[in-house]
Backbone and ligand atoms as CSV (ligand in chain L), in Angstrom:
chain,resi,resn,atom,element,x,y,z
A,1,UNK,N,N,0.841,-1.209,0.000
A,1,UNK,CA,C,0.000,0.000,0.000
A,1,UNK,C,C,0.875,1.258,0.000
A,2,UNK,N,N,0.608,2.167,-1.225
A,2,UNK,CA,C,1.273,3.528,-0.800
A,2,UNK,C,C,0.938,4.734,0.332
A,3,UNK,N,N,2.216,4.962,0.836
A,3,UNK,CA,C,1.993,5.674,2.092
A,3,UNK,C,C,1.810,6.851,1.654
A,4,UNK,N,N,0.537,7.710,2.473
A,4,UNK,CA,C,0.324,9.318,1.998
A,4,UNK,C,C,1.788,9.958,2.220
A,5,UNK,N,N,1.803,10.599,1.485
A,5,UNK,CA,C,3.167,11.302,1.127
A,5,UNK,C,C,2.990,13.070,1.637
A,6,UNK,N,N,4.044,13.279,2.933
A,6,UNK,CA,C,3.367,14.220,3.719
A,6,UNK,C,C,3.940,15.815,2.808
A,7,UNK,N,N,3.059,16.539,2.937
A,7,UNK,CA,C,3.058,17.966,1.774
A,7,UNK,C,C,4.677,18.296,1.190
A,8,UNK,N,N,4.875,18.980,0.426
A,8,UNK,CA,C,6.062,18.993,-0.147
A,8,UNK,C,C,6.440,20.474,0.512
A,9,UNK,N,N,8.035,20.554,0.252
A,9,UNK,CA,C,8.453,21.806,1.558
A,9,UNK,C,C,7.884,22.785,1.251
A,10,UNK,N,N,7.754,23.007,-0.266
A,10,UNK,CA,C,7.438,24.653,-0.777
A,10,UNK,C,C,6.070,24.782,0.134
A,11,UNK,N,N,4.938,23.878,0.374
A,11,UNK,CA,C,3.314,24.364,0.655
A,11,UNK,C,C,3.572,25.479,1.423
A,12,UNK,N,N,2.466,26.061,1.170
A,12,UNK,CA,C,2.435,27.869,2.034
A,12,UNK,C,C,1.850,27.427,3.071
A,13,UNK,N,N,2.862,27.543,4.603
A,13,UNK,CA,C,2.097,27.458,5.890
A,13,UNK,C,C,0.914,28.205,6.139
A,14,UNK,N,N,0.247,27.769,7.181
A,14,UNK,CA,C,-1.580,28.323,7.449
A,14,UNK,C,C,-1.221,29.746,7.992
A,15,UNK,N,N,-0.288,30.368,8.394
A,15,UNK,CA,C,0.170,30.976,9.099
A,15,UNK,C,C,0.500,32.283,8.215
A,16,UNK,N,N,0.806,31.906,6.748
A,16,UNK,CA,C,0.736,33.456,5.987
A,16,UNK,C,C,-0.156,33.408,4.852
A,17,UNK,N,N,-1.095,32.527,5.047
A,17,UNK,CA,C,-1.977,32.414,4.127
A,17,UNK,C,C,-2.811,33.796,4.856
A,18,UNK,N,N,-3.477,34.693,3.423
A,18,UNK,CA,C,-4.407,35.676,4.385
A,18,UNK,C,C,-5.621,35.338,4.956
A,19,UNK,N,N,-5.980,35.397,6.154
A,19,UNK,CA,C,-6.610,35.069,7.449
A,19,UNK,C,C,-7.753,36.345,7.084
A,20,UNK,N,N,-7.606,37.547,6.675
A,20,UNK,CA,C,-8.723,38.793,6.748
A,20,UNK,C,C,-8.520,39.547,5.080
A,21,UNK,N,N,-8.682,38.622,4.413
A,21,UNK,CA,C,-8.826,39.330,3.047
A,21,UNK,C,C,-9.268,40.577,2.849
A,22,UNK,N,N,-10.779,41.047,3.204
A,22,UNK,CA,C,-11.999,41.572,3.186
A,22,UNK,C,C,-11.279,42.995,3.795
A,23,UNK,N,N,-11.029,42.227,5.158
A,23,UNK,CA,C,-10.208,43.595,6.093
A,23,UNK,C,C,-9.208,44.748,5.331
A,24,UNK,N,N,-8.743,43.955,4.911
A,24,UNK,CA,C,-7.201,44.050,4.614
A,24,UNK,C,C,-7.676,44.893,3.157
A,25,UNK,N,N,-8.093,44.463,2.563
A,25,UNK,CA,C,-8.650,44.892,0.829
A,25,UNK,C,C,-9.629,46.260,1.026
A,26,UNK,N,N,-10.372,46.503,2.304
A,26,UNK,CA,C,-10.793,47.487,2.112
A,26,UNK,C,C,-10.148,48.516,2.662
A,27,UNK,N,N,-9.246,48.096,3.326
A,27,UNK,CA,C,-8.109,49.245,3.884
A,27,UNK,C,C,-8.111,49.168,5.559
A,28,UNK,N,N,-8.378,48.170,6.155
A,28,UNK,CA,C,-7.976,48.255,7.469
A,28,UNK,C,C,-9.387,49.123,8.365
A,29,UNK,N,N,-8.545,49.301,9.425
A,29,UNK,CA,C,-9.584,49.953,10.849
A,29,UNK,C,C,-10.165,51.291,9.924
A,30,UNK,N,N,-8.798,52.215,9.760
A,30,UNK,CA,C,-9.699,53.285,9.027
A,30,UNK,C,C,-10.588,53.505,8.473
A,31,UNK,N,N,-10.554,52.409,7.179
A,31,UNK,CA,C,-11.527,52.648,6.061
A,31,UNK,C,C,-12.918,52.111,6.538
A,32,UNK,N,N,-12.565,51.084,7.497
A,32,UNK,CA,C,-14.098,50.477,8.186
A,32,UNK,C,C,-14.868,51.731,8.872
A,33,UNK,N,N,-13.929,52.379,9.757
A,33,UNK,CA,C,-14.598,53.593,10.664
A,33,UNK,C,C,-15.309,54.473,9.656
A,34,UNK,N,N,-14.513,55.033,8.470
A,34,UNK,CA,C,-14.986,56.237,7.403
A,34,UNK,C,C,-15.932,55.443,7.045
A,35,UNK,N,N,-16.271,54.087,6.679
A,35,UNK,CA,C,-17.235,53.670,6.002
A,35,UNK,C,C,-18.813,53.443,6.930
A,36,UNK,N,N,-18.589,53.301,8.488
A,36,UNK,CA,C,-19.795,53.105,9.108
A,36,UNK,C,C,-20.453,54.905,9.239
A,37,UNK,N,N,-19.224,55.730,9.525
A,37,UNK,CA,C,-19.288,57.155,9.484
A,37,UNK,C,C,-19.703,57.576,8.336
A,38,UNK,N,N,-19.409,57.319,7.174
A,38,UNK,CA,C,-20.457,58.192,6.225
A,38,UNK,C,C,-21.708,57.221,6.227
A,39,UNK,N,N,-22.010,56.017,6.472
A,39,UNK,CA,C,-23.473,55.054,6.607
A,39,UNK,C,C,-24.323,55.623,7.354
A,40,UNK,N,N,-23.934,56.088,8.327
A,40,UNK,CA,C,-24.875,57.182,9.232
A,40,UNK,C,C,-25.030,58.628,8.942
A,41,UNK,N,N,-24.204,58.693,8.392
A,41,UNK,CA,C,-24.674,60.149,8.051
A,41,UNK,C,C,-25.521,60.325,6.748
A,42,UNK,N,N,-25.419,59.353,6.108
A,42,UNK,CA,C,-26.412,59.041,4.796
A,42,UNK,C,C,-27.500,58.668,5.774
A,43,UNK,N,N,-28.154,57.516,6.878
A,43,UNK,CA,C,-28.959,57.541,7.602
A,43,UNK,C,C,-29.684,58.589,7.717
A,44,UNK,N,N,-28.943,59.697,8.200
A,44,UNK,CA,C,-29.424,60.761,8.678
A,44,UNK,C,C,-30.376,61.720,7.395
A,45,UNK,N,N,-29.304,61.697,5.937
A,45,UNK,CA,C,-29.627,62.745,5.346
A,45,UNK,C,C,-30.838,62.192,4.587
A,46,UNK,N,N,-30.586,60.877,3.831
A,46,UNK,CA,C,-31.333,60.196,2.636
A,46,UNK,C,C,-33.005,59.920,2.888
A,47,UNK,N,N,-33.757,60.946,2.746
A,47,UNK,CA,C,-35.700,60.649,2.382
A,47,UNK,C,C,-35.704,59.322,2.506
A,48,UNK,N,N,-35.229,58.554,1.315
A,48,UNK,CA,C,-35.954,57.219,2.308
A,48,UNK,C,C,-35.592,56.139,3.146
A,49,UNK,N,N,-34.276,56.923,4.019
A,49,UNK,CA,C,-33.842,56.333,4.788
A,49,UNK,C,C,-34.556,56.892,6.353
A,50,UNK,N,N,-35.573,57.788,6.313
A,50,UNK,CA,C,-36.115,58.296,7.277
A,50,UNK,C,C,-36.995,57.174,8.260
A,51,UNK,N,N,-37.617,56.479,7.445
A,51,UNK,CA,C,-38.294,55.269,8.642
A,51,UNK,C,C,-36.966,54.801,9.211
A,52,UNK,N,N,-36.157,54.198,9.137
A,52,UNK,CA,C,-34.905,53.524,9.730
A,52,UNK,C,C,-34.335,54.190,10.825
A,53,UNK,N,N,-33.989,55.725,10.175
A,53,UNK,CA,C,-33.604,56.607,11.179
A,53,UNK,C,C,-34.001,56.559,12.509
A,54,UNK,N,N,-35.495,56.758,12.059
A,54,UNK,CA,C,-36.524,56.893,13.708
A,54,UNK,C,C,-36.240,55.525,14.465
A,55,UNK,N,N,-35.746,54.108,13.657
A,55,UNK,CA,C,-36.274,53.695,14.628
A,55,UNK,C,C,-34.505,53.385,15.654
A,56,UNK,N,N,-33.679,54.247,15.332
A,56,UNK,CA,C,-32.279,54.409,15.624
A,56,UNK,C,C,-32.253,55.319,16.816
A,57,UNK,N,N,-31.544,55.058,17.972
A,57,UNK,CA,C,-31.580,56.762,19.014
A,57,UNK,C,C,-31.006,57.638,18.710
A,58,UNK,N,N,-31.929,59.362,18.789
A,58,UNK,CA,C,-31.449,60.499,18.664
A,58,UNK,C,C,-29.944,60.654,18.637
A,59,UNK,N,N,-29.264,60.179,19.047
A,59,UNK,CA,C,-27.941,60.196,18.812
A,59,UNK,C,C,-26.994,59.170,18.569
A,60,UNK,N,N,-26.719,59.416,17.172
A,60,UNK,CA,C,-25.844,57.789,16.700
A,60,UNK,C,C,-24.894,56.849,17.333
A,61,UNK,N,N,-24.099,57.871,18.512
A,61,UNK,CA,C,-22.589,57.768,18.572
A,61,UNK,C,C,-22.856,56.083,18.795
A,62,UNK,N,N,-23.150,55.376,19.659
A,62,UNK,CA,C,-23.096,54.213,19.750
A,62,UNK,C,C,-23.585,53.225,18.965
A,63,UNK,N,N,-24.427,53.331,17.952
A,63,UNK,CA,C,-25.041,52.546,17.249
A,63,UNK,C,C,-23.495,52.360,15.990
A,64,UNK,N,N,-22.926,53.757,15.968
A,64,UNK,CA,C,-21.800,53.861,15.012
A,64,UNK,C,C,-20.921,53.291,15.083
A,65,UNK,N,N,-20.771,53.093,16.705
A,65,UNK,CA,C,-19.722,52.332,17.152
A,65,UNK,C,C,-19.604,50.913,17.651
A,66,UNK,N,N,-20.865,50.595,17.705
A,66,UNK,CA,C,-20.862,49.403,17.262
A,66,UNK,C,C,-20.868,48.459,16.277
A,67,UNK,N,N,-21.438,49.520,15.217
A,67,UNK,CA,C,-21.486,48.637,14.015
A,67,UNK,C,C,-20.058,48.464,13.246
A,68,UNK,N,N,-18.698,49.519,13.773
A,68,UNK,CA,C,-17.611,49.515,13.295
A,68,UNK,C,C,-17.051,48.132,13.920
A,69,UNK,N,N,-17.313,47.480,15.727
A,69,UNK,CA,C,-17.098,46.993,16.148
A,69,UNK,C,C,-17.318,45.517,15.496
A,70,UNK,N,N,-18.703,45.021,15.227
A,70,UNK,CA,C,-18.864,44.321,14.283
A,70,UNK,C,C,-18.147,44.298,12.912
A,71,UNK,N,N,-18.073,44.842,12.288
A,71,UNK,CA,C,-18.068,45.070,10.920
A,71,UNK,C,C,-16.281,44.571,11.277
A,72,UNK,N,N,-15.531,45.132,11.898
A,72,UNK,CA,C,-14.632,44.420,12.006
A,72,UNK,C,C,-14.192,42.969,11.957
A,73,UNK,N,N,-14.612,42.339,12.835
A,73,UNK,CA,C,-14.317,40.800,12.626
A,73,UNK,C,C,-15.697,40.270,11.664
A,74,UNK,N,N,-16.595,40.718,11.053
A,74,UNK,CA,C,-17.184,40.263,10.132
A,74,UNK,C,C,-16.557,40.282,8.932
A,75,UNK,N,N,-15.487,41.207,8.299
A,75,UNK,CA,C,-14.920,41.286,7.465
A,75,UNK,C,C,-13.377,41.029,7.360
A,76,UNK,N,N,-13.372,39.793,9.023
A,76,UNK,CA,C,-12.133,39.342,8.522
A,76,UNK,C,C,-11.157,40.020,9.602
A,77,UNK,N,N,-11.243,40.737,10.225
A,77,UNK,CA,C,-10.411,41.812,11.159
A,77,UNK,C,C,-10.576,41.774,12.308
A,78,UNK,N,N,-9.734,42.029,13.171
A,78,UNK,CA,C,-10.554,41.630,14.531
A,78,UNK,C,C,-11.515,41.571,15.160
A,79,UNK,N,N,-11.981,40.480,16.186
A,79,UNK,CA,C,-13.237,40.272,16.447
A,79,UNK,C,C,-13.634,41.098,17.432
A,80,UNK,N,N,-13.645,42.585,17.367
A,80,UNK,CA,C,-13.856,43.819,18.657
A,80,UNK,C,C,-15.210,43.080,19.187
A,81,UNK,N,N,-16.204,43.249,17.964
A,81,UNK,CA,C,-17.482,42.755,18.564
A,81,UNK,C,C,-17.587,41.926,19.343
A,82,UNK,N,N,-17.626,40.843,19.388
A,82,UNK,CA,C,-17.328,39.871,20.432
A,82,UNK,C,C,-16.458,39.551,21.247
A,83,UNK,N,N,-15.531,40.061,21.566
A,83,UNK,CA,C,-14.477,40.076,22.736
A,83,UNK,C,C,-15.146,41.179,23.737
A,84,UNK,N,N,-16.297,42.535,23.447
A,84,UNK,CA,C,-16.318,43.174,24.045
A,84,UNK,C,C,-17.759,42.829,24.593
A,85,UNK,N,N,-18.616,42.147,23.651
A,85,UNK,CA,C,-20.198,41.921,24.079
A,85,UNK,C,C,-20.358,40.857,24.278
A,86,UNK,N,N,-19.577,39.605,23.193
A,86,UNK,CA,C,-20.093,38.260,22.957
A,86,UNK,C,C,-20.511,38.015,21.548
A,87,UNK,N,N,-21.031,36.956,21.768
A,87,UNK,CA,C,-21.783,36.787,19.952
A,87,UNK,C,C,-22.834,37.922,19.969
A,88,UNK,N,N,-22.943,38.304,18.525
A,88,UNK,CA,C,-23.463,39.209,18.319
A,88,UNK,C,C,-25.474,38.733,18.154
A,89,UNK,N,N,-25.158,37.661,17.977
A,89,UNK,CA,C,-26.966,37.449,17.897
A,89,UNK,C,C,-27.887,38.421,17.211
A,90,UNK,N,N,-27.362,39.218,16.217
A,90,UNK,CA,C,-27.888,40.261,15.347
A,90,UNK,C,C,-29.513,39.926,14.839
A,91,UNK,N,N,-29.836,38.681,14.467
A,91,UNK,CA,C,-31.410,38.590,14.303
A,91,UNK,C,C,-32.179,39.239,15.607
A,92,UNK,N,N,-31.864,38.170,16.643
A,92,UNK,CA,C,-32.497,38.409,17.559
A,92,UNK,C,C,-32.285,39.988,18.695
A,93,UNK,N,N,-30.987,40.966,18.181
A,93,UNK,CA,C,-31.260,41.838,18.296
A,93,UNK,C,C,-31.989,43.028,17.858
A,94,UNK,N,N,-32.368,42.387,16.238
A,94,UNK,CA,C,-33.265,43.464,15.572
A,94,UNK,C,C,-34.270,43.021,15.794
A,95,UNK,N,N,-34.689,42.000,16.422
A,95,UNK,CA,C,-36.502,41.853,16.555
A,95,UNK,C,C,-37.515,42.754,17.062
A,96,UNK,N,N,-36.679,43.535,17.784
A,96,UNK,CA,C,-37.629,45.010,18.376
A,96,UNK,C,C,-37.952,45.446,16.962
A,97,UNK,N,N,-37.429,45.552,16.371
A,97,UNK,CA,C,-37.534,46.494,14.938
A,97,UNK,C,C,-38.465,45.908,14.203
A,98,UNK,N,N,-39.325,46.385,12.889
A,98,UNK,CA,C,-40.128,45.831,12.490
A,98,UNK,C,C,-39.412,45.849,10.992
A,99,UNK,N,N,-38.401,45.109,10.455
A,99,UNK,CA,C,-37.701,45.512,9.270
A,99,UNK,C,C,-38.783,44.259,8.205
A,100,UNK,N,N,-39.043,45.120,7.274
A,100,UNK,CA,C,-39.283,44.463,5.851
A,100,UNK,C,C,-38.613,44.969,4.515
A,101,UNK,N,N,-39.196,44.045,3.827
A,101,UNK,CA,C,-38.216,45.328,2.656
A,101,UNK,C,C,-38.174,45.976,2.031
A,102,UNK,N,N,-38.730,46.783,2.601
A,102,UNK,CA,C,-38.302,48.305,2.175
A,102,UNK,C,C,-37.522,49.114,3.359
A,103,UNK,N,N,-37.464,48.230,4.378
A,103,UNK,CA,C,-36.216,48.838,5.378
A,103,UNK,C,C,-34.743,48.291,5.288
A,104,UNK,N,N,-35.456,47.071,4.753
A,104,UNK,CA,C,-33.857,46.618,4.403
A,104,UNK,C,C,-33.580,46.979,3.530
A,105,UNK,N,N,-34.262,47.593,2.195
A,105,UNK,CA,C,-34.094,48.442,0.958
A,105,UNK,C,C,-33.219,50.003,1.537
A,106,UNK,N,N,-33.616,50.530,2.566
A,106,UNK,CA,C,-33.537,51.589,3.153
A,106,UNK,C,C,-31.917,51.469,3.335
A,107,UNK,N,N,-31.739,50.499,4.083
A,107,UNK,CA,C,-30.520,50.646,5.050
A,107,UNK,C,C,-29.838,49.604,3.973
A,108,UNK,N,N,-29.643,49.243,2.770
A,108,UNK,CA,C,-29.174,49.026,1.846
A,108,UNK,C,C,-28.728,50.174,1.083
A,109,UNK,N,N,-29.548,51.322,0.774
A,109,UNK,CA,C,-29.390,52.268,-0.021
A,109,UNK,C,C,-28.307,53.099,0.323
A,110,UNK,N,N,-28.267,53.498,2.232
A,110,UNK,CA,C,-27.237,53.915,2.658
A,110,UNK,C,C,-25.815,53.128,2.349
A,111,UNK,N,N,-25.515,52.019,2.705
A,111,UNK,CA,C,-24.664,51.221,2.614
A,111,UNK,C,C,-24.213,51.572,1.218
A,112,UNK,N,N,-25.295,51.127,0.448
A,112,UNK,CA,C,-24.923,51.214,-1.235
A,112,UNK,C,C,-24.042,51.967,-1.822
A,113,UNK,N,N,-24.489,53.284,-1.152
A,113,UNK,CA,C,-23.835,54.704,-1.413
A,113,UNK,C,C,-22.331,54.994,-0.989
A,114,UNK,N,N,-22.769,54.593,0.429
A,114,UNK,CA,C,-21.553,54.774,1.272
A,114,UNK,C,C,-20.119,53.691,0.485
A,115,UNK,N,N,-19.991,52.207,-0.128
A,115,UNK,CA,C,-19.409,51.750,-0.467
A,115,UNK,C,C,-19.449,52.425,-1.585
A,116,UNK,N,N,-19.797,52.831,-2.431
A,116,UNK,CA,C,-19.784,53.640,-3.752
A,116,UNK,C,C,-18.542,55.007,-3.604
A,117,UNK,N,N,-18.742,55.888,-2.931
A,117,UNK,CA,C,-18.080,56.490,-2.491
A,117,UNK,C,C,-16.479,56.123,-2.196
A,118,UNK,N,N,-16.633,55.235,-1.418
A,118,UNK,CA,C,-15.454,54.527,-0.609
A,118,UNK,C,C,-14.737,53.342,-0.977
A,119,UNK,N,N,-15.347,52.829,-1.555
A,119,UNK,CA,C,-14.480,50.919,-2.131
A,119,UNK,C,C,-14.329,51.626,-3.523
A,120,UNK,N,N,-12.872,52.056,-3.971
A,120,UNK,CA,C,-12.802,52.099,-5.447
A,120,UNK,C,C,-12.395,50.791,-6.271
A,121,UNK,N,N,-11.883,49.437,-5.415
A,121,UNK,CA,C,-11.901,48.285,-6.474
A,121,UNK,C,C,-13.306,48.086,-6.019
A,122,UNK,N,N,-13.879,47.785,-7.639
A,122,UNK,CA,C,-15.232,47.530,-8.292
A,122,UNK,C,C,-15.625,45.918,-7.532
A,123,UNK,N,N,-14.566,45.142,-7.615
A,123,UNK,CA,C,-14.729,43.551,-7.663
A,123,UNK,C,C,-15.042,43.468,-5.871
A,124,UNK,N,N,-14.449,44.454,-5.293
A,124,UNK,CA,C,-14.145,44.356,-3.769
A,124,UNK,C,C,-16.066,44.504,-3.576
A,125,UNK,N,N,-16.216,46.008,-4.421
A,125,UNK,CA,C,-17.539,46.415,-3.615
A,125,UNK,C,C,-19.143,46.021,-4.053
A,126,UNK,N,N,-18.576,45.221,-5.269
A,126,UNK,CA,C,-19.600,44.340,-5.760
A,126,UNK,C,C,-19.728,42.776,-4.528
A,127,UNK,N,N,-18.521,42.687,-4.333
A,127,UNK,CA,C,-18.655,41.102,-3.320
A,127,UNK,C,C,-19.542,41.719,-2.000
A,128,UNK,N,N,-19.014,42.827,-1.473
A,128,UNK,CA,C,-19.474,43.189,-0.043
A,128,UNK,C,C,-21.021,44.311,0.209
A,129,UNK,N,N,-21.384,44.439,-1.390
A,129,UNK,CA,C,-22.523,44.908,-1.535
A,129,UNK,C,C,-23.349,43.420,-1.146
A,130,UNK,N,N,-23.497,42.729,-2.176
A,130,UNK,CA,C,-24.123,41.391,-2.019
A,130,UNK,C,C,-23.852,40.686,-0.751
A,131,UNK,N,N,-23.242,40.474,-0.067
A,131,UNK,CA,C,-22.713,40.128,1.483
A,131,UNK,C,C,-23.702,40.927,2.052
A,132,UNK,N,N,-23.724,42.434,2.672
A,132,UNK,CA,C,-24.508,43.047,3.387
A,132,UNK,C,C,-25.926,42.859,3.243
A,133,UNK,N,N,-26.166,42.621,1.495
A,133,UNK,CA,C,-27.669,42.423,1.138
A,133,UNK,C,C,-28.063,41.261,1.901
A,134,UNK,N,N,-27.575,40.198,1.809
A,134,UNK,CA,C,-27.654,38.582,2.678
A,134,UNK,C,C,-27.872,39.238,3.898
A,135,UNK,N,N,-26.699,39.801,4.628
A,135,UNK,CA,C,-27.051,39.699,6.076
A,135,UNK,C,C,-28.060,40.806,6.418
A,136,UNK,N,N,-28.441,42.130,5.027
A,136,UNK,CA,C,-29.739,42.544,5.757
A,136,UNK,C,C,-30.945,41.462,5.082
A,137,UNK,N,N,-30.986,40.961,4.620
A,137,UNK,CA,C,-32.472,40.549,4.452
A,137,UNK,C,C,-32.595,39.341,5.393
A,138,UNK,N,N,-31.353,38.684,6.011
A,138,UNK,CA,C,-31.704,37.393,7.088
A,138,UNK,C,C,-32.447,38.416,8.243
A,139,UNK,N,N,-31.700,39.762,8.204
A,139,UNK,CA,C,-32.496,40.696,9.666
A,139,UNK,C,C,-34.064,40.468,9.467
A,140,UNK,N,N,-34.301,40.480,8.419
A,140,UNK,CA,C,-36.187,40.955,7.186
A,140,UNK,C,C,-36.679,39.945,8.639
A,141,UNK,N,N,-37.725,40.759,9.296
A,141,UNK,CA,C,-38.649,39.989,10.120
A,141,UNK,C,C,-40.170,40.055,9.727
A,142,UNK,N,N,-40.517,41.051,8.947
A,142,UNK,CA,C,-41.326,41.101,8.205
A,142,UNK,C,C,-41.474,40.830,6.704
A,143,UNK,N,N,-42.424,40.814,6.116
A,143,UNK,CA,C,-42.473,40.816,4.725
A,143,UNK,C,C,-41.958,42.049,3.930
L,1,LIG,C1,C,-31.986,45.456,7.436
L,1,LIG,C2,C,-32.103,46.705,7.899
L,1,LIG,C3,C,-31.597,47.092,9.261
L,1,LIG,C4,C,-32.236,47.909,10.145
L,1,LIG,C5,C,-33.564,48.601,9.924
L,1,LIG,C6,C,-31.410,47.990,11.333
L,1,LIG,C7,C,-31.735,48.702,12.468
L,1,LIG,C8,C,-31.034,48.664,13.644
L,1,LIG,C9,C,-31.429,49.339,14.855
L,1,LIG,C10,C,-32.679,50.209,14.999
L,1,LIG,C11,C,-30.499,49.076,15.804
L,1,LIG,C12,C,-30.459,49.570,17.253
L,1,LIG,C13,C,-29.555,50.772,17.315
L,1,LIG,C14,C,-28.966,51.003,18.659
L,1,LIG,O1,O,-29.412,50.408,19.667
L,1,LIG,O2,O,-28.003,51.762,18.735
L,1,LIG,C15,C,-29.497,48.220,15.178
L,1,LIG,C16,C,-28.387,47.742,15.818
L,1,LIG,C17,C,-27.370,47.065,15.192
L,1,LIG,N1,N,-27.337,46.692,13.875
L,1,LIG,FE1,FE,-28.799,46.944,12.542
L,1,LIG,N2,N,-30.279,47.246,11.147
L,1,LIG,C18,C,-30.339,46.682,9.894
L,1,LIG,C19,C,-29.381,45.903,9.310
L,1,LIG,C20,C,-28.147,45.625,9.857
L,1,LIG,C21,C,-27.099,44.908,9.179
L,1,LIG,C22,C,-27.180,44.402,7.737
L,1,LIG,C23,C,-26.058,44.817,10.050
L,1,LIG,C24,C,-24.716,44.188,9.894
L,1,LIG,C25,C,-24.117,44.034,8.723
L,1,LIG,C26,C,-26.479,45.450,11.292
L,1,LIG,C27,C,-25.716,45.558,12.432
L,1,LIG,C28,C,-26.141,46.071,13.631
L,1,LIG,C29,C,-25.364,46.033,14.867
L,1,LIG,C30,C,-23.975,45.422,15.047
L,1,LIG,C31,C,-26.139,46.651,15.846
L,1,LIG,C32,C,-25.784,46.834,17.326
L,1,LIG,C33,C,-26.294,45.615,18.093
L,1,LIG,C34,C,-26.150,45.794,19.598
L,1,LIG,O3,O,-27.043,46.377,20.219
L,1,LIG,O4,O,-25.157,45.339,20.146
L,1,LIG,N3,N,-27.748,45.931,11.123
L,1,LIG,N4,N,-29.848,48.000,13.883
């Protein structure tokens, strides 16, 4: 019987293979922060992002900062979110909310924009447009 023949020297250890593609491709901590920072402020400005708004508190700072917190190890980068809260359980934290879709249309549109603006490789912000769309419509608790 031939014996498995164990990897040859060249294989690329697990160790510099990239671990945070996503992170890394959109530019690190910065570009995540500028990117949740203009998402809210499109929140704020965009007509039909106004149902969403309301159902957000009068003042963003924490909602901003959490979602940078997340958005971090969701895209590969450190896991702030959960080292500081735990699992994030994101369905079952939007269940207060009554999202259907046209809220997830809403808070898509911001996003939309905001990566438009900000992701100039095309291939990057086409993958992480479609990504966000997934994880807003799993939020969709309504029709
Ligand atoms: C589908 C439309 C969505 C609506 C209408 C919505 C709305 C909300 C609202 C009202 C809050 C509470 C804000 C606060 O307490 O500061 C919230 C929290 C949050 N949302 Fe969303 N959201 C949506 C989609 C998303 C998506 C797609 C993500 C992630 C990619 C996300 C990530 C978060 C996070 C991380 C929090 C903070 C959770 C916590 O309290 O720890 N949301 N969202």
């Amino acid at each position: 019987m031939e014996r498995l023949k164990s990897p040859p020297a060249t294989a690329v250890p697990l160790s510099t293979a990239p671990a945070n593609p996503h992170y890394r491709r959109i530019g690190g901590e910065g570009a995540v922060r500028r990117l949740v920072e203009r998402f809210y402020q499109l929140m704020n400005e965009l007509p039909e992002a106004r149902a969403i708004r309301a159902m957000h508190p009068e003042d963003l700072a924490s909602s901003q900062e959490k979602l940078f917190l997340f958005l971090s190890g969701w895209l590969g980068g450190p896991p702030l979110y959960t080292e500081r809260y735990g699992p994030p359980r994101l369905r079952q934290k939007h269940l207060p909310f009554p999202i259907d879709a046209p809220a997830r249309d809403a808070w898509m549109a911001c996003m939309r924009q905001a990566l438009e603006e900000q992701v100039k490789d095309s291939e990057l912000r086409s993958q992480l447009t479609a990504a966000f769309f997934k994880t807003a419509d799993f939020l969709r608790n309504q029709p």
